[in-house]
Structure formats: C-alpha cells, structure tokens
C-alpha positions in Angstrom: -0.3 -12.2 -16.3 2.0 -9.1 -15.5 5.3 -10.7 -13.3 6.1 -8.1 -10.5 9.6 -8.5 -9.0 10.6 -6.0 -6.0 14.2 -7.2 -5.4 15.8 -6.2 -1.9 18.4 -6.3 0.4 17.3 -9.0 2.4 14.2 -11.0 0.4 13.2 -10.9 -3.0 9.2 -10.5 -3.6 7.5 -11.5 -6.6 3.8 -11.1 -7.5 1.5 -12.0 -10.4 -0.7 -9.6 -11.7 -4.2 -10.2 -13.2 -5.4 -7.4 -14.2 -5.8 -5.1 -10.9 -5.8 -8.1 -9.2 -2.7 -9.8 -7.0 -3.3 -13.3 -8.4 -0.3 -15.1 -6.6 3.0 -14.3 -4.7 6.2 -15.4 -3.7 8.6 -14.2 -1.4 12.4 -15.7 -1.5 15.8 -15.0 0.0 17.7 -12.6 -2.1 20.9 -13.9 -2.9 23.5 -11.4 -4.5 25.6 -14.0 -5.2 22.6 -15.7 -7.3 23.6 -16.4 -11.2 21.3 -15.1 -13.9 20.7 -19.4 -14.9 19.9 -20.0 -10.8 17.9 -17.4 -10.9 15.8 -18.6 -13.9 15.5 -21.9 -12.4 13.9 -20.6 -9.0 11.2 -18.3 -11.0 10.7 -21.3 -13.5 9.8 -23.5 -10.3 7.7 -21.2 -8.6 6.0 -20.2 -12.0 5.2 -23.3 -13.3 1.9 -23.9 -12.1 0.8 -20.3 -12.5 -1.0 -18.3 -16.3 1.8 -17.7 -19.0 3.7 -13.9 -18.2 2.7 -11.6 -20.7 4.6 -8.7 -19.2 7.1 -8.0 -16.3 8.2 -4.5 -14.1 10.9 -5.1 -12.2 12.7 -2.5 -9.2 16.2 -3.4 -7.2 17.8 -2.1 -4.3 20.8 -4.4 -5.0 23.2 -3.7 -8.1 24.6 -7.0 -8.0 21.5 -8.9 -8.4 20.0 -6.5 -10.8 22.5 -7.0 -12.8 22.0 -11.2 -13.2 18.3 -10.0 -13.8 18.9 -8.2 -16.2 21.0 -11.0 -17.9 17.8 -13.6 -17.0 15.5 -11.7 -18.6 17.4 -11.2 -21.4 17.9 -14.5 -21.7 15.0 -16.3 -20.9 12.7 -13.7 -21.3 13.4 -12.1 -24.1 9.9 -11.8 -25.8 7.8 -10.5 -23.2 7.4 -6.8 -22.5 9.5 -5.4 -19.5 9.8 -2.2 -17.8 12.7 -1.8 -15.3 12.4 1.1 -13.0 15.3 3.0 -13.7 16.1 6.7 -14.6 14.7 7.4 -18.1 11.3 5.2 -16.7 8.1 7.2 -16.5 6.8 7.0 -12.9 4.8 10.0 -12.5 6.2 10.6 -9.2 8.2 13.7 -8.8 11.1 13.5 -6.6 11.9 16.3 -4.1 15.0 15.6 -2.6 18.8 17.1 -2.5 20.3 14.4 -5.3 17.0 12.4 -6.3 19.6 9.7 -7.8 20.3 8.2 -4.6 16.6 7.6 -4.0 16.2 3.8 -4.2 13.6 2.9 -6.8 11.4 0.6 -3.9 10.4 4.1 -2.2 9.9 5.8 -6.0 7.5 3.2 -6.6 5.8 2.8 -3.1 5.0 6.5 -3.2 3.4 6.3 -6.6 1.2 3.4 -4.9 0.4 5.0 -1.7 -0.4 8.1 -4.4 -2.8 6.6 -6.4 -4.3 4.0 -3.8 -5.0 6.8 -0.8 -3.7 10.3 -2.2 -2.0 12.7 -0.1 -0.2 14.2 1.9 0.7 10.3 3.3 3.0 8.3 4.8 4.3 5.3 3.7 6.4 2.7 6.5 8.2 0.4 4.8 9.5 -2.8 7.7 12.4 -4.4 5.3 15.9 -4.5 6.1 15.7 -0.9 7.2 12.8 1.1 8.1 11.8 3.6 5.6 9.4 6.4 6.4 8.7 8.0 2.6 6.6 10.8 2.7 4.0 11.8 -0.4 3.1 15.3 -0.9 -0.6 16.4 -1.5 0.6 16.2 -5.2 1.7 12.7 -5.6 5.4 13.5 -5.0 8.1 12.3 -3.2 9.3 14.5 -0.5 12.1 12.6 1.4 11.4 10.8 4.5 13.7 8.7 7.2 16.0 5.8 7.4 16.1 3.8 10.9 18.1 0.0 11.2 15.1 -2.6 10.6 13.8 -5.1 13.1 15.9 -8.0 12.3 19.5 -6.2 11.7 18.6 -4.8 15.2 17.6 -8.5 16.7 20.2 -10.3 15.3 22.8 -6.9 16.4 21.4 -7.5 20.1 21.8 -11.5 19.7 26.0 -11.1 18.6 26.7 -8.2 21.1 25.1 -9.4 24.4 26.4 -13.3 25.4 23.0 -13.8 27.3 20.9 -12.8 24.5 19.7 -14.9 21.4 17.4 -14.3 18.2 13.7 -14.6 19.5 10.4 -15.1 17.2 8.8 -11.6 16.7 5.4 -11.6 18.3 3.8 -9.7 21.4 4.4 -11.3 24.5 2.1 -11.4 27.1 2.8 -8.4 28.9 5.3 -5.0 28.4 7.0 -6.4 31.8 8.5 -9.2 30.5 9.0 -12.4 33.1 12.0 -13.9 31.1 14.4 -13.3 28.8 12.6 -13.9 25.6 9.6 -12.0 26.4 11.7 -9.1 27.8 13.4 -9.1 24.4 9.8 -9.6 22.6 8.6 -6.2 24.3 11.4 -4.5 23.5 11.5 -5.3 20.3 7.7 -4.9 19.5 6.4 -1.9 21.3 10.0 -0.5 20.8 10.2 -0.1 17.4 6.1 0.7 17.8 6.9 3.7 19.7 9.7 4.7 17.0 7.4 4.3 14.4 4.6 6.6 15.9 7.1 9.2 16.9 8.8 10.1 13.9 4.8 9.8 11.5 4.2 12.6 14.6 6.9 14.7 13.6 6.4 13.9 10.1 2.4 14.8 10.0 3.6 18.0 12.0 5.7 19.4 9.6 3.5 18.4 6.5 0.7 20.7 8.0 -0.9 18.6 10.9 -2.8 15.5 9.2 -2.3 13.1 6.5 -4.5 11.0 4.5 -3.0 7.6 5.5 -0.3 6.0 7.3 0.6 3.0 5.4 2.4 0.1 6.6 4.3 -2.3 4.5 7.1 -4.6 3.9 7.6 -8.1 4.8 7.8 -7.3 8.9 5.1 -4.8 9.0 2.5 -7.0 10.3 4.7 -7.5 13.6 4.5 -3.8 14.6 1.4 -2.5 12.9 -1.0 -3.7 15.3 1.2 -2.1 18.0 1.3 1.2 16.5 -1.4 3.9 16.8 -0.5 6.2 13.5 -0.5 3.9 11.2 -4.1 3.3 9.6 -3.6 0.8 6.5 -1.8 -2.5 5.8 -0.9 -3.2 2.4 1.9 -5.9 2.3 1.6 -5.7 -1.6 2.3 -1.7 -2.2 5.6 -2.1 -3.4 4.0 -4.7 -6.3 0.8 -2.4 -6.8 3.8 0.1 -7.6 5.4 -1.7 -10.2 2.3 -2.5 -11.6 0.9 1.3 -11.7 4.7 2.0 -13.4 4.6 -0.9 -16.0 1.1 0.3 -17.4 2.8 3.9 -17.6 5.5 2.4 -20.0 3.7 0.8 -22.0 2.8 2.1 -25.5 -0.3 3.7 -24.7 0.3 3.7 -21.0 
C-alpha cells in the first residue's frame, strides 16, 4: 500500500493507495507544534487496521511540521521507499511563474493530477485554509493562479469582529433572504464565496483563450460551495493524493 500524506495549514490528509485505487483515508488536525514520536503514534493508530506501507509521497505547506516528518520517517520508517515533493523531485509539471520557489508543493502536485486526470487548459479550486485557483496550461504546466482568504479564516474573522455574530455550520439555508441571523450568515457565506469562485474561473477561462477542459473543485470545504457554483464541473476531494501518487511513481526507479 502506497501512504499519501498532503500536510497543510489547517488539516493534515492522508490516503492509502492500492494500486490506482484510494483504498482508505484520514483526515486530522495539523498540529505544527506535533513531535516527530506524536506524530508516529497518531499514523500508527489510524494505520493499524489497514495493508502493510510499502511506499510513502509526502507534500507540506508547513515547514515546521515537515520538518518532525521528516524526523518520523526517518525514524520509524526508515525501510520503506519515500519521495518528498521537494525541489530536485521529478513532477513533470513545469512551473510558469515569476520565482517558481515560492510555489507551494500542494498546487505543484494538484496541477499534475488535474493534468493527467482531465488535461488542459483547466482549473483547479482548492477550499483549504485559503482558496487557491491554480491554473494548468494545455501542456500540463503550471501557470499561476489566485489566492483569496478561505471559508473558515473568513467565518471565524466575521464571528471575533462583529459582537452579534457567532461561527455557524456551513450549509445552504433555506433561502438567499435569510430570516435570522444564522441563515443570513449561511447565505452569505455559501453563495458568497460561490459567486467569488465563478467570477475569478470567468476571468481565468477568458484570458486562457475562452474554455477549459474542467473546473475542478477540491479541498476539504469544497463540497460546501460546489454545488452552489456554476463553473466548476468536477469534484475530486482526493486530487491532492492522486497527485502524490502520480509523483511517487515518477521517482521511483523505473518511474
């Protein structure tokens, strides 16, 4: 079983790999103050009842944790194959951008899974702790994209600021007018970041040439706004795993 591990800001997501096939996943709180021995101890526990890892690809957004990875592995690890995705890692996936270093290795490897799963050009939307928009040239290559604040930094911004306000479950109310204060905050919330979402993939298909192959949603609130939205055209909670996956078979020795 390949071990996937997409660690970011806010959760950490973790998927087992049969083959092609997303045999299990996990999804935990990332903790960047997390040792490298806590950190074995959660993945032991949530492993135990799954196939023996033969191999692990791992991508971080969050240098602190990355770093206690990279000591866990290490450590408990240290016989089974693993690819981090890090410069000097073969990704296929050119990157078009003014300083490609400060690219964060999530949109790296979600592009080379939109790529390979729907070609291009496409559009991936990634609903984590900030909004990524990553767009994927006809070629496979990443071409930039935007950054907007993500649902929940933007409820729980709203909830601190406004004394009258509070934290409310994201769903669709029953109306756009809403009656009370948790649906008003409900609409604005879900059709909000809706209408965000479709106009900036307008902008984007418009200055790509006019269409795209795919809108992609993704990340672990995508399913909140995707039903909302009418540019997107796939969910695939799993890209970001599909992507370390696609990378780890490039690395390997006759990947």
């Amino acid at each position: 079983m390949l071990l996937t591990i997409d660690v970011g800001n806010t959760n950490t997501v973790i998927g087992l790999f049969d083959g092609e096939r997303l045999a299990n996943s996990y999804r935990i709180k990332t903790d960047p103050h997390g040792t490298a021995d806590e950190t074995a101890l959660v993945f032991r526990g949530l492993l135990a009842n799954d196939e023996p890892v033969t191999g692990i690809c791992l991508c971080s957004t969050v240098p602190a944790v990355l770093r206690e990875m990279r000591t866990m592995l290490n450590r408990y690890y240290s016989d089974i194959p693993t690819v981090i995705v890090e410069p000097g890692i073969k990704t296929g996936v050119g990157v078009l951008t003014d300083n490609p270093k400060e690219v964060g290795t999530d949109r790296i490897v979600n592009t080379l899974a939109a790529y390979a799963l729907y070609g291009g050009p496409s559009i991936v939307v990634d609903f984590g702790t900030s909004t990524n928009f990553d767009v994927v040239s006809k070629n496979g290559e990443f071409l930039g994209g935007a950054l907007a604040a993500g649902i929940e930094i933007s409820v729980e911004a709203l909830a601190q600021r406004a004394a009258q306000l509070r934290k409310v479950e994201l769903v669709r109310p029953r109306s756009v007018i809403g009656k009370n204060t948790i649906e008003s905050l409900q609409s604005g919330t879900v059709y909000g970041f809706a209408g965000q979402v479709d106009g900036v993939v307008d902008r984007i298909i418009e200055e790509v040439g006019g269409s795209v192959t795919a809108v992609i949603a993704t990340g672990g609130l995508s399913k909140v706004v995707r039903e909302e939205s009418r540019t997107i055209t796939v969910h695939e909670p799993a890209l970001t795993l599909i992507g370390l996956r696609l990378v780890y078979e490039k690395n390997l020795p006759n990947g």
